[in-house]
N, C-alpha and C positions, 0 to 999 in steps of 0.2 A: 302431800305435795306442798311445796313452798308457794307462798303467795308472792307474785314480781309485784314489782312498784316503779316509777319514774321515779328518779332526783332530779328535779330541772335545776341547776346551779343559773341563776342570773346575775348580773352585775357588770359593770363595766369594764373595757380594756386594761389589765394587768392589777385588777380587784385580787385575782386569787382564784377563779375556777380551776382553773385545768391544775393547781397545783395542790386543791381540796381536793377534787377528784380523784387524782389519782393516789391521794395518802389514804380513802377512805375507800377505797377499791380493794387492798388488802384486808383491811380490819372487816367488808365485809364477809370477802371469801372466808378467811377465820371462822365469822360467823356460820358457814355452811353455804354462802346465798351462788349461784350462780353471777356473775356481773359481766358486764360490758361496760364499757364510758365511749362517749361518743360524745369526742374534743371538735367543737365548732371549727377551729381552723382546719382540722384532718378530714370533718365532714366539706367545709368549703372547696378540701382538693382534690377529694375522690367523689363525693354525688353531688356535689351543687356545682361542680368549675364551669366558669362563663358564666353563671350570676355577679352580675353589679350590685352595689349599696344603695340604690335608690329602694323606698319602704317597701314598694313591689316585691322585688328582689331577694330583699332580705326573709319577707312573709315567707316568701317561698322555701327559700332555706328554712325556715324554724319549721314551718310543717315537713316536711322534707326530715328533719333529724325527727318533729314529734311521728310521724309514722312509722322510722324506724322500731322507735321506742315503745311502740304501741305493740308492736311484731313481739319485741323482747318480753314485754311485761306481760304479756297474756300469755306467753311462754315458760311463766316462774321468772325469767331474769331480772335484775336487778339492773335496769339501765340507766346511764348515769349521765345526763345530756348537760356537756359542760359550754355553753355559747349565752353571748351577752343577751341575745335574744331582748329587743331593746322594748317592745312594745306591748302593753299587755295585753292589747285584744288578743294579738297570737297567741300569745302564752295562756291564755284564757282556752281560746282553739282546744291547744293540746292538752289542756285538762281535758274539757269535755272529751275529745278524743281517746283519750289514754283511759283514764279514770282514777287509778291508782297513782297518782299525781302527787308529790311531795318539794313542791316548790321553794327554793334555798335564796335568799338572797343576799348577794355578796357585797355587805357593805362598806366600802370604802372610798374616803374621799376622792376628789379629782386632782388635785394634788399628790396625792403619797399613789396612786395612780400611774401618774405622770414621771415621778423620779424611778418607779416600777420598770419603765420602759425600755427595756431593754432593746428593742427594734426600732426604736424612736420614730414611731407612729404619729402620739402626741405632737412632737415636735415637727414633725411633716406637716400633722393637718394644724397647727395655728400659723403656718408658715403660707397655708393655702397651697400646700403640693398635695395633698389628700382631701377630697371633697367631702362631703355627707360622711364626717367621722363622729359615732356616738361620743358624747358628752362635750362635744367642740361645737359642732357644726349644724351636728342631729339629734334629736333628743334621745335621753332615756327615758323612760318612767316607770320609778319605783313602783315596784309590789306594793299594791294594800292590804292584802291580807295572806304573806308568807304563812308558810309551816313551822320554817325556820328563818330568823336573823343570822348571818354571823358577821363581826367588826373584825376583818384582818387589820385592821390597820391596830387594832385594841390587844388581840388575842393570838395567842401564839398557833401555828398550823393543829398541833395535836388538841387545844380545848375546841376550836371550831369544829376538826372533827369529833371530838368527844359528845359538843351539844348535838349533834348531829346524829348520833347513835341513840343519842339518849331521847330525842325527840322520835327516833326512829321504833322503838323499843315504847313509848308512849300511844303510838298509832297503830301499835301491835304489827308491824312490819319487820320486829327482830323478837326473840324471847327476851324475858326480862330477866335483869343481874340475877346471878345462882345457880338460869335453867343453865343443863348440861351443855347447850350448845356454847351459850355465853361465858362458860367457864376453860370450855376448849379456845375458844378465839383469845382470851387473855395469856393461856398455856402457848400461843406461836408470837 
């Protein structure tokens, strides 16, 4: 039986989760793993709608995805919880909750961020049409003690997910380069 694991992806608005997520969602399948991803915005419009941004709120939403993912990973799956998830007591929560916890955090500036913007968020909340916007209005606060770093703004989509396999494969959450499985996932 496959052991499941969270990937919490943290980071802030247009960092890179939901488009780490879902590159590294095939390469696990490859691997064998069952997966899920569970994209903060999809989770905000089907189980959290009607939560606000106030910290309250927000708590609620991250345990809200970490109990999903508690479900998943005790299950063998491989859930992949892609949300800014801004605070670390929460994020702390769903470790102790989950257990099988593999925290990612999405480093990059607030600037290369902000040109990211495709929905122009950023530029709502310094405008003041968006209240309590992380990295504007409301804090973030970095991870101290990730699993994994990765610098989108440095590193092309494929070596972030690469470190990320590789780090995966070091916490024995994947076989290491050569086992059969590893060598099928390179053959798709």
């Amino acid at each position: 039986m496959k052991r499941g694991v969270t990937l919490w992806f943290t980071g802030l608005s247009g960092s890179g989760k939901s488009t780490l997520a879902q590159h590294i969602a095939p390469a696990l399948q490859g691997c064998g793993c069952q997966v899920e991803v569970l994209d903060g915005d999809e989770i905000r419009q089907n189980l959290s709608k009607g939560l606000g941004f106030s910290k309250e709120d927000r708590d609620v939403n991250i345990k809200r995805i970490g109990w999903v993912a508690k479900l998943l990973t005790r299950n063998g799956v491989v859930a992949i919880a892609a949300a800014i998830s801004p605070y670390r007591e929460t994020r702390q929560w769903c470790r102790e909750q989950i257990g099988n916890f593999v925290e990612i955090y999405v480093n990059c500036p607030l600037p290369v961020c902000e040109r990211r913007d495709t929905k122009g968020l950023y530029a709502r909340a310094r405008a003041g049409q968006i209240k309590q916007f992380t990295g504007i209005d409301d804090p973030y606060e970095v991870p101290e003690a990730p699993e994994v770093v990765v610098h989108t703004s440095e590193e092309t989509v494929e070596q972030s997910v690469q470190k990320i396999l590789d780090r995966l494969r070091a916490l024995g959450y994947l076989p290491l380069a050569g086992d059969a499985l590893t060598e099928k996932a390179a053959a798709v």
